[in-house]
Every structure is written in structure tokens, then in C-alpha cells.
C-alpha positions in Angstrom: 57.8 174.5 -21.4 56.1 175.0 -24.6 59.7 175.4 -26.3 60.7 172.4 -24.8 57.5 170.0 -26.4 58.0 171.8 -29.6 61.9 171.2 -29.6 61.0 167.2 -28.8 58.0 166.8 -32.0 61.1 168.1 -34.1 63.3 165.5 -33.0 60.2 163.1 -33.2 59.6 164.0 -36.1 62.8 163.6 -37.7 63.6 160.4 -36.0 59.8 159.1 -37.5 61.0 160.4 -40.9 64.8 158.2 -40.7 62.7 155.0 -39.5 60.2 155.1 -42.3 62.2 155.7 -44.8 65.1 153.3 -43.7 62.7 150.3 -44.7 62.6 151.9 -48.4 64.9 149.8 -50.0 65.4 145.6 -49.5 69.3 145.7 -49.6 71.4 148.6 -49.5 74.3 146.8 -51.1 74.5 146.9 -54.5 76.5 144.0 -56.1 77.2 141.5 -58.7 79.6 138.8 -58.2 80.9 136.6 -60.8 83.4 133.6 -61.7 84.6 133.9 -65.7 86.6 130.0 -66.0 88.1 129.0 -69.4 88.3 125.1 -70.0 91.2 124.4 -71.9 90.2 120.5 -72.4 87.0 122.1 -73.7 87.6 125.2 -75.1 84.6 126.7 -73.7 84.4 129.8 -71.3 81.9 129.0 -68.6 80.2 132.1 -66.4 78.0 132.0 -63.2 77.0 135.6 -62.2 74.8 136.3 -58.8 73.0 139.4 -58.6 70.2 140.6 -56.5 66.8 139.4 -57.9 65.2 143.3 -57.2 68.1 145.0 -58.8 68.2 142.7 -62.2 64.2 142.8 -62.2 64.5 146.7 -62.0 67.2 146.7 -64.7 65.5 144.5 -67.2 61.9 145.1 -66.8 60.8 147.7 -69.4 63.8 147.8 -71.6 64.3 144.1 -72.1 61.2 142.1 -71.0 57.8 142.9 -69.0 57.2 141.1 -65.9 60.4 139.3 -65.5 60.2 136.3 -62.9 63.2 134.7 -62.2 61.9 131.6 -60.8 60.1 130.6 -64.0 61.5 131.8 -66.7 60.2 131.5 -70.2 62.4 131.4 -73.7 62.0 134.9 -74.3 63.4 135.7 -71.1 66.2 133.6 -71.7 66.8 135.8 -74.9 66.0 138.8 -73.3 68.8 137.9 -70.2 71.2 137.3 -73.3 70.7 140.6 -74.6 71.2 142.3 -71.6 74.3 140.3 -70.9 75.7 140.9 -74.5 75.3 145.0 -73.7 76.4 145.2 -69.9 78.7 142.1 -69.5 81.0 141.6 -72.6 83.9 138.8 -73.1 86.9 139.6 -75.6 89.4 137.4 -76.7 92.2 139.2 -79.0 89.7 141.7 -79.7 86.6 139.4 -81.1 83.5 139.8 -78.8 82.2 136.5 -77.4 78.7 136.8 -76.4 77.4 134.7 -73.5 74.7 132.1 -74.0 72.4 131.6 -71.5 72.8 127.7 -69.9 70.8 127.6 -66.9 69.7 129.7 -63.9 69.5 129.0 -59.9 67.3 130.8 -57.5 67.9 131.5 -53.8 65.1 133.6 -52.5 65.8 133.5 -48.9 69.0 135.8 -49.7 67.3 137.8 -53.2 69.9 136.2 -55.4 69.7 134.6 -59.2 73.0 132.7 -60.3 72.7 132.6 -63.9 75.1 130.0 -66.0 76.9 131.3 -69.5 78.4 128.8 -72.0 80.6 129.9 -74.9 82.8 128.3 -77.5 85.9 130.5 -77.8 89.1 129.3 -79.7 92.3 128.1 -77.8 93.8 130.0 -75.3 96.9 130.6 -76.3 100.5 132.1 -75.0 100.5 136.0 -75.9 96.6 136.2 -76.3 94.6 139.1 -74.4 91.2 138.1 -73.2 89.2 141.9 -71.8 86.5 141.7 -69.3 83.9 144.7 -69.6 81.4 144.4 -66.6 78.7 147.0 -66.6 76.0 145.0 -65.0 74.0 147.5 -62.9 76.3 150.9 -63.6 73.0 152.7 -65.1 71.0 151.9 -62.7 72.5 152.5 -59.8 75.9 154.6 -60.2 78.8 154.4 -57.7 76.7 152.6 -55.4 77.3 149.6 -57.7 80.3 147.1 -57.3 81.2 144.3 -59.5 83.4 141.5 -58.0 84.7 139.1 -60.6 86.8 136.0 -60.1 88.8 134.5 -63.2 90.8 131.3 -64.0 92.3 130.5 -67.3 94.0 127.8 -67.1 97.5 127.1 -67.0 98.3 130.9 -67.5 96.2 132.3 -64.6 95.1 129.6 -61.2 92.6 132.4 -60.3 92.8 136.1 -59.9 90.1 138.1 -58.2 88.9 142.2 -59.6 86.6 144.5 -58.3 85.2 147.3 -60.8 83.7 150.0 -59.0 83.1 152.5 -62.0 82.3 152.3 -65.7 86.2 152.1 -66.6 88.3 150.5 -69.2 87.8 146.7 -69.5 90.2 144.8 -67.2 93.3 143.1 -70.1 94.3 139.8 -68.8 97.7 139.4 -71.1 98.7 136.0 -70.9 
């Protein structure tokens, strides 16, 4: 009988031990999803990027701000989100880098999500040009769990095309 309790405080135990430390993290996903359009009429390159408020707190806290709060953020925030854009999220057209500016920003706390807004002047898109998207938003922090979903349109020479990066591989060529 006395095997039997000890035998069920193990298994109580080690359910306890699942249960408490199941609540340890908000979201298990981990994942950034973006839209990269090119305005022809324009020739800007407009991004919106959603990501997880926690995870881009935890990423930019320490290294590019202190105390980040998405839902009021100040100018140096603004230049610190630049920054960290311009190191883990990178735009190249024919080989020239085209850092993102930050535009705006749009908070959804009931699902943990910041949309931020990137504006940039880039020249014409022409016929035999090769834009390169290099997404490392996140990589560092939290390895393969990561995922980076990214929707493009350049206009006429791509209607819209959808990539996943999974790892910290090669920039994805768009050849037009």
C-alpha cells in the first residue's frame, strides 16, 4: 500500500510540475509577420511588420532602449525601433541597403501584437533589378522556435508572393 501512495505523489508530483510550468510563457508561438509593398506611382517601399509585444520588448530592452512601451512611445524609441530594424530586418535593391524609417505604429493588446509602419524612398523598380529581403527579427532571441512570414508585392513584376524564413539563411532574391 505504501508503494502504491508513494508511486501516486510521483505522478502528482510530476503532473504539479507540467501545470506550473505550462503558464511560464504568454505565447508559445514565436512569430513575425510582415507585408514588404513597392509603389511604383510613388516610388516608395512601404512595410507593416506584427510581432508579439513580449518578444519585441524582450528583444529591445537593454541593447536598444530601457523600458520600452509600445503604446506610448517616445522619439527615442522611434530611433531605437529604427535601429533595430536596420540590424535584423534589412531591404536591398541591386545591392544598396535601404534602411526603413519608422512611420507610425498600431497596438492590439487583446492579442500582444504591435504593427509597426516603415516608409522608404528607393529608386524605380526596374526590369532586371534584384531587390533581397534579409529578416532576422527575433533569430537571437529565440532560435528555431522563431518563424518569419513575409508577404511581398512589387508591382507589375510580382501581384504578391508569400515566404516563410525559418532559419538565419541567405536573404530571399526577388529577380524581376
Amino acid at each position: 500500500m505504501k508503494t502504491k501512495n508513494k508511486f501516486y505523489k510521483i505522478i502528482y508530483a510530476v503532473c504539479l510540475l507540467f501545470v506550473s510550468t505550462s503558464f511560464n510563457s504568454v505565447h508559445p508561438i514565436k512569430i513575425s509577420s510582415s507585408l514588404i509593398e513597392f509603389n511604383p506611382k510613388t516610388n516608395m517601399v512601404d512595410v507593416e511588420c506584427r510581432v508579439f509585444i513580449d518578444d519585441f520588448t524582450f528583444s529591445m530592452n537593454d541593447t536598444f532602449t530601457k523600458n520600452l512601451n509600445v503604446s506610448n512611445l517616445s522619439e527615442e524609441d522611434k530611433t531605437a525601433i529604427e535601429k533595430y530594424f536596420k540590424r535584423y530586418y534589412k531591404i536591398y535593391i541591386n545591392d544598396i541597403l535601404y534602411s526603413l524609417e519608422y512611420s507610425s505604429s498600431e497596438v492590439f493588446e487583446e492579442h500582444n501584437v504591435v504593427s509597426f509602419k516603415f516608409i522608404k524612398d528607393v529608386p524605380p523598380i526596374k526590369e532586371g533589378d534584384q531587390i533581397c529581403i534579409d529578416n532576422t527579427l527575433f533569430f537571437e532571441d529565440f532560435g528555431i522556435l522563431q518563424s518569419n512570414r513575409i508577404t511581398v508585392r512589387v508591382p507589375p513584376f510580382i501581384a504578391e508572393d508569400h515566404f516563410e524564413i525559418t532559419t538565419v539563411d541567405e536573404p530571399i532574391p526577388l529577380n524581376l
